[in-house]
C-alpha positions, 0 to 999 in steps of 0.5 A: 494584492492578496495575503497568505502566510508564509513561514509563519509570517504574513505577505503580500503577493500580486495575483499571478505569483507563483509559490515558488517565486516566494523562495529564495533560489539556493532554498529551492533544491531541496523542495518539492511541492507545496500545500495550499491551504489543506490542497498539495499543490506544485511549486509552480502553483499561481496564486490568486484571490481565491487564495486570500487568507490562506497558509502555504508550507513548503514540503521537502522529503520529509514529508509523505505527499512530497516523497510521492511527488519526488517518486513519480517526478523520478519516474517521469524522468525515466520515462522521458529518457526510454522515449529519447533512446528508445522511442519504440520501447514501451515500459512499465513500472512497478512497485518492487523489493527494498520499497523501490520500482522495477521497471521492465521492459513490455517490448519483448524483444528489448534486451533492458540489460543493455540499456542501462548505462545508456538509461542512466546516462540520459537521465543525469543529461536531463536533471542536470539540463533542469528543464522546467516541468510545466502542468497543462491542462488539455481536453480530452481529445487534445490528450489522446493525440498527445499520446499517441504521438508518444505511443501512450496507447494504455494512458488513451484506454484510461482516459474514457473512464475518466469524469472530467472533460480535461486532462492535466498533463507534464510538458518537459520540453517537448516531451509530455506524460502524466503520472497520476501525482504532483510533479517538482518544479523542473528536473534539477529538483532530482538530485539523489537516486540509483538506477541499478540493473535487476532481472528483468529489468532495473531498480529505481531507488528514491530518498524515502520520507520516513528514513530523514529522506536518504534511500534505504539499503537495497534488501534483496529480500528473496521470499517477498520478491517470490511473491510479487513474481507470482502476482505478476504472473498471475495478472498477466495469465487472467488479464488484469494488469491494468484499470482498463483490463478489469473494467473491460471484463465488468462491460462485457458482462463477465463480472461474476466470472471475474469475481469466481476467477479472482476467489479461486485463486485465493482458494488455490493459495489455501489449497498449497499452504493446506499441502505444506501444513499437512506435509510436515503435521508431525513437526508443525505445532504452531502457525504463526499468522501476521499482517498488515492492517486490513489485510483480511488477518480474521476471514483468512484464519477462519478459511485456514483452519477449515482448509486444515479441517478437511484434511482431518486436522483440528486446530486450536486458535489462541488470541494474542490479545488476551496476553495484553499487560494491564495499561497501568502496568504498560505505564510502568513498562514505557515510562510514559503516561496513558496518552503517549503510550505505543500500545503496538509494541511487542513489551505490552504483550505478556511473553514469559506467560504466552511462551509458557503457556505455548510450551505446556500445551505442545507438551500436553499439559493441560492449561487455562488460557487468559482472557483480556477484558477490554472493557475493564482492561485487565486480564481475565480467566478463559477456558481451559484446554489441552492439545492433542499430538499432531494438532497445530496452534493457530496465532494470528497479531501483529507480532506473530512472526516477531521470533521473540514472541515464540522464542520458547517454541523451536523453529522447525516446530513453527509455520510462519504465514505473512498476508497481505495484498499483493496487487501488481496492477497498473492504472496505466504502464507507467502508474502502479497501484498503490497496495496501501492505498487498496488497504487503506480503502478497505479499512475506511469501509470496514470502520465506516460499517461496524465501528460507526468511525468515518473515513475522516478519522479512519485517515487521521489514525492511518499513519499511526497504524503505517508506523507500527507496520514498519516498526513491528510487521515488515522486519519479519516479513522475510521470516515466512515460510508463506506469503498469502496474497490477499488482493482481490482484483475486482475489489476496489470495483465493490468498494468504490461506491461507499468509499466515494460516497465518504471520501466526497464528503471530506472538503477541501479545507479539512485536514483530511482531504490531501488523502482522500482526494489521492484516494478519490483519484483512483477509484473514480477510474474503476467500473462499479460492481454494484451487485455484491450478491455474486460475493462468496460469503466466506470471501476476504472481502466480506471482512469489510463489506459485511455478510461474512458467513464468519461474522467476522 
């Protein structure tokens, strides 16, 4: 017998147990995987006497790790009732709009708009039938004949970038595929979703862990679609859809054409938001930049205004952080005290001063902007500068496209540039990159280089920095009038050495480890770039690797 704690109480288990025997049968339902200690395990996890001593929780959706494991679990399905109908189809997944997946056909000639109602149909035959999902755990080579009984030819590409001699894969009956993530139990576990048809394909819509686990209202969002588009296309013009399409061009000895390919399309991008600007350098006084964390905010600002510069436009850049309100008086604000406050909120900024400011300069009184000294947190007095016609403001924060920020400034006088990576690549068809996991990775790196914080505290303050997205960046994301896609596609291949060398250094009982071994689990598929000597040094990437001509 072994002893874990369970519900706050401790038992005694035999060895051999699983996690879910442990739970009433009418308790089930609503779960979807477990952790183990500091490890996320499937509820079918056997326990045994390395697990002696240890706590187990239960995750249902409101839990970050298990709404990932619903998602895939979701997916897998799908995926299961394309190869009953449709063996011959191949499919891919994607991240999409409304913070669901697309799912598209790869086969040309399939018509996805038919098969809807006979996809939908399936997939409730197969949750309602609660077939058992089971993990096993195959060779290499047992692998790569089980998917190619599947016609799972890009998931037998993956499989030799792999540094284990076995493959954990799903078995539901006799079907079998492998998701990258943790797996419910068995199919009746998923029990709220929508499959709706949506050019070229369909939307899957999942119960979101940070929305008390109900699935958000379908958005149409037409501006961040037009992006995600964009990408698309432009993966699939310079082949690289996928883990296997990059790391081919780094065997092949194309890694600095690779690298010069994926600068140049951000070069592209820069070109045509110069066109706009310069198109309407009458009217626009200010642009207005916003982003997520490590979206390369600071590099790309620097590559705007010399884009800007060479169409004889010299613009003037003011910080948004130097109209930050004094702590004591964000005290006052929030009703709270130092340690509880959301210094992320837009009310800890200085709006009536900044508009006022804003407003005097476009009119071309002369003004003597603040300057935040952070040290002695208060505010400071800066230069004093006056703009001339025709020259545009830069901002650049968090807030930057919020309307109430620059509510004294008239919108036909604004310019609003949202960034962030936009990767629509692949480890395989049926396995989207994570985007915030790319930005996650960079900021680890970046912290790590020149802010002496490690990868375990860098992923301690992550979630923090998520909520202030969703609460602050994404809700005006559909107010630009250009979205830059900051993602470069070889950079997680530059990255993967110093975000290894630190994430392997969080252990499996620390805190942080169920994120850094999601990350680990994704960089170790990538070829290494170990040369960065072929990074431009005015690249994005540099932001975070260091070498920026920028010094950023």
């Amino acid at each position: 017998m072994i002893k874990v704690n369970f519900n706050d109480r401790e038992v005694s288990v035999a060895e051999g147990t699983r996690v879910l025997d442990l739970v009433e049968k009418k308790e089930r339902k609503n779960l979807v995987v477990c952790q183990v200690g500091a490890q996320v395990k499937e509820l079918n996890y056997i326990l045994s006497e390395k697990n002696n001593g240890m706590t187990i929780r239960l995750l249902n959706l409101s839990n970050a790790e298990a709404g990932r494991a619903y998602r895939a679990s979701l997916s897998y399905i799908v995926a299961m009732a394309f190869y009953r109908i449709y063996p011959d189809v191949k499919i891919r997944f994607s991240y999409t709009v409304s913070r669901s997946i697309s799912c598209q056909a790869i086969t040309k000639s399939f018509n996805m708009s038919r098969a809807v109602d006979a996809i939908s149909a399936e997939v409730q035959r197969i949750i309602e039938a609660d077939l058992p999902i089971e993990r096993v755990t195959v060779t290499i080579e047992e692998a790569t004949e089980i998917y190619k009984r599947f016609h799972l030819d890009d998931k037998i590409e993956i499989l030799k970038y792999r540094p284990e001699n076995t493959v954990h894969l799903y078995k539901c009956g006799e079907y079998y595929n492998y998701l990258h993530s943790y797996m419910v139990p068995s199919t009746g576990c998923i029990h709220n979703y929508t499959i709706t048809p949506y050019s070229p394909g369909i939307i899957i819509q999942y119960p979101r862990h940070d929305l008390d686990a109900t699935i958000p209202e379908f958005k149409e969002e037409a501006t961040f679609c037009k992006t995600l588009q964009r990408a698309f296309q432009w993966a699939e013009k310079a082949k690289v859809q996928t883990i296997n399409d990059i790391n081919r061009k780094i065997e092949r000895g194309e890694a600095l054409e690779f690298v010069q390919m994926c600068e140049a399309h951000h070069n592209k991008q820069l070109a045509e938001l110069g066109d706009l600007i310069e198109k309407e350098i009458e009217e626009v006084r200010l642009v207005a930049i916003a982003g997520p964390s490590s979206s390369g905010k600071t590099t790309f600002c620097n590559r705007l205004r010399i884009e800007l510069l060479s169409r004889g436009i010299d613009p003037v850049t003011i910080s948004l952080d130097d109209y930050y309100f004094e702590k004591q008086k964000i005290c006052e604000l929030q009703g709270k005290p130092r340690e509880q406050l959301d210094l992320e909120h837009v009310d800890c900024l200085d709006i009536e001063q900044f508009n006022k400011d804003l407003f005097d300069l476009i009119n071309g009184e002369e003004v003597t902007l603040p300057r935040f000294n952070f040290k002695m947190d208060r505010r400071e007095k800066g230069k004093t500068i006056r703009v001339s016609p025709n020259v545009p403001i830069i901002i650049e924060g968090i807030h930057a496209l919020n309307e109430k920020l620059t509510k004294s400034i008239p919108k036909h006088q604004k310019f609003k540039i949202y960034i962030a990576p936009q990767a629509q690549m692949n480890i395989d068809n049926h396995s989207p990159l994570s985007v915030t996991n790319v930005r996650l990775i960079r900021r680890i790196v970046r912290d790590m280089k020149f802010r002496n914080c490690s990868a375990a505290n860098t992923i301690d303050m992550w979630q923090s920095v998520r909520n202030g997205e969703f609460l602050w960046i994404y809700p005006n994301q559909e107010n630009a009038d250009y979205v830059f896609n900051s993602s470069l596609g070889y950079e997680l291949c530059v990255l993967k050495k110093q975000a290894m060398d630190a994430l392997t250094k969080i252990a499996p009982s620390d805190p942080q480890y169920l994120v850094a071994n999601r990350l680990i689990k994704t960089l170790k598929y990538f070829r290494a770039i170990e040369d960065d000597s072929m990074i431009p040094c005015n690249s994005l990437l540099r932001e975070f690797i260091g070498g920026s001509c920028f010094n950023v």
